[in-house]
N, C-alpha and C positions, 0 to 999 in steps of 0.2 A: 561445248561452251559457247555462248553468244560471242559471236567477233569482233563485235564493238568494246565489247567490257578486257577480251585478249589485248584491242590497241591502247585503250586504257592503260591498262594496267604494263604495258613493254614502255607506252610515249611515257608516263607519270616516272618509273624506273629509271628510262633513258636520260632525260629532264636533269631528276634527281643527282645523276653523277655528272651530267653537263654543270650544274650550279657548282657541286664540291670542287670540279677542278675548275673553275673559274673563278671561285676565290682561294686556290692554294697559295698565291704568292702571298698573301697578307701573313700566314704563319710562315713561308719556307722562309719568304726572304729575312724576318725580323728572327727568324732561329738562323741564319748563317751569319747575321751581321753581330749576333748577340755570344755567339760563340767564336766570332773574328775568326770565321773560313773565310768571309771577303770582304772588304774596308769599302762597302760602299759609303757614301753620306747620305744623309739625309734626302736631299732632291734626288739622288737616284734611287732611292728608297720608295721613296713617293711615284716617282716615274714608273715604276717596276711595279707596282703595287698598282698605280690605275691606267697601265697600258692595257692588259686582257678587260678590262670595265670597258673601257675606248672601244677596243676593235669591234669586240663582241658586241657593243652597242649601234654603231657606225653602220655594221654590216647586219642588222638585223634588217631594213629594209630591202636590198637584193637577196636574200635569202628567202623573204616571203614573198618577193616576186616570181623568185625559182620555183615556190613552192605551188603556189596558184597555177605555174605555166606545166614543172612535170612530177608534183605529186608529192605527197609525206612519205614517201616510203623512200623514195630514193634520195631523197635530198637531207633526211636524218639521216641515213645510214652515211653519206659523204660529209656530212656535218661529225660524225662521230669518228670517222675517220683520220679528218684533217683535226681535230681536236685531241685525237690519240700521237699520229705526229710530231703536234707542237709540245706534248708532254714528255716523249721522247727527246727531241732536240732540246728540253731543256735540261732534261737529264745529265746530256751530255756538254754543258756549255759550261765554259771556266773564264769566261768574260764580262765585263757588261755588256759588251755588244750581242754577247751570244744568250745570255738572260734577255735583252730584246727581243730578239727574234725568236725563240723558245715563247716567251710570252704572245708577240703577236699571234702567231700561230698556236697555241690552245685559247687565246683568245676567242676564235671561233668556238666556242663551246657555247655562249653566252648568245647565240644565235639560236641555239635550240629553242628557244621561249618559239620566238616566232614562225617555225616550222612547227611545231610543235601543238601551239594554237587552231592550228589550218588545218594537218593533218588528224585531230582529237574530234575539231570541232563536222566533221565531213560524215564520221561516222555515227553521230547520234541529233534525234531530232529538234525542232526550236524548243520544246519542253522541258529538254532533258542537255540541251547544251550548255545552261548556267555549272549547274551541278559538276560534269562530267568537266568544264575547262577548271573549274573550282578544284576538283580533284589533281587532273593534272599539272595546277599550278603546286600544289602541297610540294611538288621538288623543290621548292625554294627551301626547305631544311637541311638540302645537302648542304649550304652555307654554315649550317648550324654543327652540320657533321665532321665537316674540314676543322672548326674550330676545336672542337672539342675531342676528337680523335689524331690530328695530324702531330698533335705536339708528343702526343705519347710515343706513335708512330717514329717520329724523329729521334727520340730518344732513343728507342729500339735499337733502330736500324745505324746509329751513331755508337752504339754499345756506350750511351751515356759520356759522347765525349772521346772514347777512346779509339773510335774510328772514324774521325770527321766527312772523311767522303761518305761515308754508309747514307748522306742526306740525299745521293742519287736516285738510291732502291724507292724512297718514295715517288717523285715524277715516272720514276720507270714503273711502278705498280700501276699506277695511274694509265699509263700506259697501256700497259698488253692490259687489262681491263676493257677500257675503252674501244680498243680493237675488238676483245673478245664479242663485245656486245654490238659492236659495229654487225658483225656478221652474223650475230644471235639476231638481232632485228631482221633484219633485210629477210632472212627464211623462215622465223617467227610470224611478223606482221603479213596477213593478207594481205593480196593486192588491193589496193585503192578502188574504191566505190566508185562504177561508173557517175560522170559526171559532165556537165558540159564546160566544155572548158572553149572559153573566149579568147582568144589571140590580139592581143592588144600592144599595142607599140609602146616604146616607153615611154612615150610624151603621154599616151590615157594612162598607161598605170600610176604614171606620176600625179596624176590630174587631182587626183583623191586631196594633192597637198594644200590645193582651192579650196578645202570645203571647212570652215571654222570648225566644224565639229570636229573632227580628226584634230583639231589644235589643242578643242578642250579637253578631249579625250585625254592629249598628248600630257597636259598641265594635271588631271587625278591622275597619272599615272607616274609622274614625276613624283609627286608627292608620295605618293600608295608604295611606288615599288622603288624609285631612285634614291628617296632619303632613306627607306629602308637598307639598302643595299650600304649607301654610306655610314648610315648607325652602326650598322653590323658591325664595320670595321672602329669608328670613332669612339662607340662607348666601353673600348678597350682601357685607349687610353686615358678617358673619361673618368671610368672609375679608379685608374692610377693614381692618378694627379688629386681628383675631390675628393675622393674620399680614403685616398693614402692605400690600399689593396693590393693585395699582391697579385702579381701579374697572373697567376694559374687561376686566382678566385673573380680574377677581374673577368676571365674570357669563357669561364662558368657562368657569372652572372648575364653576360650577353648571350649567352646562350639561351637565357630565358625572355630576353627578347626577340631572337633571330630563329629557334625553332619552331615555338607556337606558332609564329606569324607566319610561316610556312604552312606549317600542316591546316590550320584554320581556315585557309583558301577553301579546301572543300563547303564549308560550312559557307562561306561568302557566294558560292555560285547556287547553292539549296536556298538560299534567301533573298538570292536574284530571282531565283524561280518562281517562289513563292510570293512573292511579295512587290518583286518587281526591281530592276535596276535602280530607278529612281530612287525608290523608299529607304533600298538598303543604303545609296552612294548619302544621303542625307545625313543617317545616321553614321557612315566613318567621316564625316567633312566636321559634322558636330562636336564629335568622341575626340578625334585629331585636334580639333581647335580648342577644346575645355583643357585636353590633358597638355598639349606643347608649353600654354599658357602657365600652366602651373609649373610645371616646368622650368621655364623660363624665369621662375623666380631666384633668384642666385643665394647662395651660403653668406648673410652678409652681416655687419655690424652696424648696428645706427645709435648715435650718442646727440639728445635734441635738449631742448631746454626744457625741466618740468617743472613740477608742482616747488615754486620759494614758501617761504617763512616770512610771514609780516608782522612787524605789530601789534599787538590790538593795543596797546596803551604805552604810553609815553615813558619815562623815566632810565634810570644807570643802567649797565652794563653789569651782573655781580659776578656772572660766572659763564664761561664758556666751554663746553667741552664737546666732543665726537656725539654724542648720545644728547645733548640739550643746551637751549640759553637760556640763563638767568634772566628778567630782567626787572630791576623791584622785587619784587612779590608774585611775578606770575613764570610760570616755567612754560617753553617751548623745545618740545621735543623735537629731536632729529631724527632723520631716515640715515643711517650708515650702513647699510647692507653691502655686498659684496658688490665690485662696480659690477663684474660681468655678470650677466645670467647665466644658471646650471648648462653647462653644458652640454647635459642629457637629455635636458627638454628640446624641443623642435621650434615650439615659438617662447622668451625665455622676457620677460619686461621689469626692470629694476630702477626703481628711483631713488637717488643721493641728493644729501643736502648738506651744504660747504658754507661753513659761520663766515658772516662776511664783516664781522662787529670782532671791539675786542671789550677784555674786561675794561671798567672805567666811561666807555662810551658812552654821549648820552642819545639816547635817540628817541625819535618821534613814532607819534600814532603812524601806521600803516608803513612806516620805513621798512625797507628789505634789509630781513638779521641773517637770513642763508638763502643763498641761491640753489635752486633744485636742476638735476641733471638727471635725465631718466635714457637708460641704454636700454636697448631693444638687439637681441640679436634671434636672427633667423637659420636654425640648421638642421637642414631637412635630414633625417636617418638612412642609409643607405637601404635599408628595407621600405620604406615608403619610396624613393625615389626608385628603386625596382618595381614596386609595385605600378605606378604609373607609366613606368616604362613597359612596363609588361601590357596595361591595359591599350595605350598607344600603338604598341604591334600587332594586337589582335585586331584592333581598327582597320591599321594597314594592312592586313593580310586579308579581313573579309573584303576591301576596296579593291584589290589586285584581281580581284575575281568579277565586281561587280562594274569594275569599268570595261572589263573583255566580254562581261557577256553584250555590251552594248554591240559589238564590232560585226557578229554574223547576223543581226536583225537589221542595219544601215545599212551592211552592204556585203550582201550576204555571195560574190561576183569576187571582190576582193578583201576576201579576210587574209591573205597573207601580206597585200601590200599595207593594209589598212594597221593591222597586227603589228608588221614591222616598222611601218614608221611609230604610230606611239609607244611600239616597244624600243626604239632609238629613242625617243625623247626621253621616256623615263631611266634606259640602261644609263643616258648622260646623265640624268641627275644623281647617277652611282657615283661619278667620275667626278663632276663640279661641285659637289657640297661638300664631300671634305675637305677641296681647295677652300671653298669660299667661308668652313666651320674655323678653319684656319684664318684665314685672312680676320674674319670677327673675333676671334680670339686675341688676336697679335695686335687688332685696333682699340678695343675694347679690355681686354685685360680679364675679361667675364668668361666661364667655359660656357653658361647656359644661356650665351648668346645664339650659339645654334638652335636652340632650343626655339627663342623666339623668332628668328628666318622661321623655322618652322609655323608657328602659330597665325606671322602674317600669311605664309603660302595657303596653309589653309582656311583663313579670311577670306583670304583672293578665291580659290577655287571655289568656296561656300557662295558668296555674293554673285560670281558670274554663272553656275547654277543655276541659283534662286534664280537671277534676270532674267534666264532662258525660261523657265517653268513658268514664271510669272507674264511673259511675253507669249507664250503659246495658249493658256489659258485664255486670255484677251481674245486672241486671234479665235479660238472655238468658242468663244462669247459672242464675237461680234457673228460666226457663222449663225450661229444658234437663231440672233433675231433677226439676221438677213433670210432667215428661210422660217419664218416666221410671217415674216414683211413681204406680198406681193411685191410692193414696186422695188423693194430694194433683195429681190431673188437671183438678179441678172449680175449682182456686188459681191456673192457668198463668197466667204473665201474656202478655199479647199486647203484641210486639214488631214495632217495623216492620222491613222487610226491611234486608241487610248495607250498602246502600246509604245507607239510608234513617238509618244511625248516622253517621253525617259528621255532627258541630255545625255 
């Protein structure tokens, strides 16, 4: 069998159970607080929840410096290692201090992205590197797999309740797993494709953090994979709260956001391939910004002033009722429909009209006989607001692939430090958006104010894009007629290749 398609296929595996156990706290911790084995509160809830997001994020860039300096084979197999570990020690911890440190420690799971990248990307060519990191990104479903397996899992292993500690067996399966596979890689994986390997100090490896690109990189992959990682967990509670769900169908329906967007990476680095970085990052910056936006529109009720009742002629007041005014001789009918619109419709608009005359009155041409009140309420279906959630992830998950294929074409010397720093900036957008989907929530009073953060971020990354693409073509404009132009041949400016313009 080809050896490239064997590291494939062990890093993509390995990947996969790095993700699952790096978001296990989201289910273990809210199934022992839910079953009151431990009285954490809320902030320790939270803290617990985005400590392995942290570390795993924090330390993705030493991890990809390790990787550059002594190789993918050994630096996953000690990645899977110390990540088996920390799943261990939390096995065993009956504190919160010892759930910290349990967490720091499989927190390095979440490091695997960027060893992972480096080592994937080493054995196959520029042709065939979209594709193949495309694929190995697809482990992002293990997030999809903790949710939807761990709870059952829990259940199991708690004999429903009747054995509260049984919630061990899971961190400890996790566990000797992990191990297992630790040492399945290391004599699995061939050794590493000669290479030349540059010795750089860590003032040059650092150096990468001078170059804007790397920042921009840093900013689609915050959006691509960091709000990703935070959705994962927030439209849990999302669907609780908006649209009333029970908690087992809430982390179902997330599931149809957080597994496609996974497996779909493959398909994100086939269309980098094909088509090109650029063209694809266009279309998820597009897709992202249409759908957040709509999104963003909240469940609401609007009560405004509508269509009154006038006059057309003068004279008494004979008769007033819910359904019409008298007046003389001529009849005006009213609007009394129900105030609210159906509540089954999505967009719902209802206008009422309220006598503002009594019998006896006399009144004039064009005077107001009822004032009109027209309610407007908006409430989006949990099937359509899945739907667009769903199409948003698949956005995200082709972008997860078309920002990394950027990383071995820049700088093709340091794909692990390059890798791990924008894969720390995006792991942090795991960690700070459900802080800050909170913070908007609790200012605001709106859930789908997340939603619009969202829609500006990807405004933001669409326009500074565009800037760059729009600013390079100039620059191979003006080469174009400098070499054209005898006197002005000595001006050309030097342009990297059509390739080489992909942001």
């Amino acid at each position: 069998m080809n050896r490239s398609l064997v590291v494939l296929g062990v890093d993509t595996l390995a990947f996969t159970a790095c993700f699952a156990l790096w978001m296990l706290n989201g289910v273990l911790v809210t199934h022992l607080v839910e079953a009151q084995i431990f009285a954490f509160d809320q902030l320790q809830v939270g803290w617990l929840i985005g400590i392995p997001v942290l570390t795993g994020s924090l330390l993705r860039l030493p991890v990809g410096l390790l990787t550059d300096r002594y190789g993918g084979r050994r630096v996953f197999t000690l990645v899977l290692l110390a990540s088996a570990l920390g799943a261990f020690l939390l096995s065993r911890a009956s504190t919160f201090s010892g759930f910290v440190i349990g967490s720091l420690a499989f927190g390095l799971a979440g490091t695997s992205f960027a060893v992972g990248i480096a080592h994937t990307s080493a054995w196959f060519s520029n042709a065939r590197k979209g594709t193949a990191l495309g694929v190995f990104g697809a482990g992002n479903a293990g997030s999809a797999l903790t949710a939807v397996f761990a709870p059952g899992l829990l259940q199991s292993f708690t004999g429903n309740g009747q054995n509260p500690e049984g919630w061990r067996m899971l961190p400890l399966g996790f566990a000797v797993s992990m191990a297992a596979l630790a040492v399945s890689f290391y004599f699995v994986i061939p050794s590493d494709p000669p290479r030349r390997v540059v010795m750089r100090s860590l003032k040059d490896e650092l150096g990468v953090l001078r170059s804007v690109r790397v920042w921009r990189f840093g900013l689609y992959y915050f959006l691509v994979f960091g709000c990703f990682v935070a959705l994962a967990q927030w439209l849990v509670p999302y669907y609780v709260n908006v649209f009333g769900l029970p908690l087992a169908t809430a982390g179902l329906l997330t599931a149809v956001f957080s597994f496609p967007s996974g497996v779909v990476r493959a398909l994100g680095g086939y269309l980098s391939d094909r088509y090109g970085a650029r063209r694809t990052m266009y279309g998820v910056l597009i897709s992202t910004l249409v759908g957040c936006f709509l999104l963003s529109v909240p469940s609401m009720q609007i009560t405004t002033p509508g269509e009154g009742v006038n006059a057309r002629f003068g004279g008494q007041v004979k008769s007033v009722s819910a359904e019409r005014i008298v007046v003389g001789d001529f009849r005006y009918p009213l609007k009394s429909a129900a105030v609210a619109p159906s509540a089954e419709r999505t967009l719902g608009i209802v206008t009422t009209q309220q006598a503002l005359v009594r019998v006896g009155d006399v009144v004039k041409r064009k005077q107001l006989l009822a004032r009109g009140t027209t309610h407007i309420a908006f409430t989006p279906s949990v099937w359509s607001f899945t739907a667009l959630v769903f199409a948003v992830g698949i956005a995200m998950g082709i972008g997860k692939a078309a920002v990394y294929k950027h990383i071995p074409d820049y700088f093709p010397e340091q794909v692990g430090a390059v890798g791990g720093l924008v894969g720390v900036i995006g792991g942090l957008g795991g960690f700070v958006c459900p802080i800050l989907f909170g913070y908007l929530l609790k200012e605001t009073g709106v859930w789908s104010s997340a939603w619009f953060f969202l829609f500006v971020l990807s405004t933001t990354a669409l326009v500074w894009m565009h800037s760059v693409v729009r600013s390079l073509e100039r620059r191979k404009l003006e080469s174009i007629e400098a070499t054209s132009d005898p006197e002005r041949a000595t001006a050309r400016v030097s342009l990297p290749q059509e390739g080489a313009i992909t942001p």
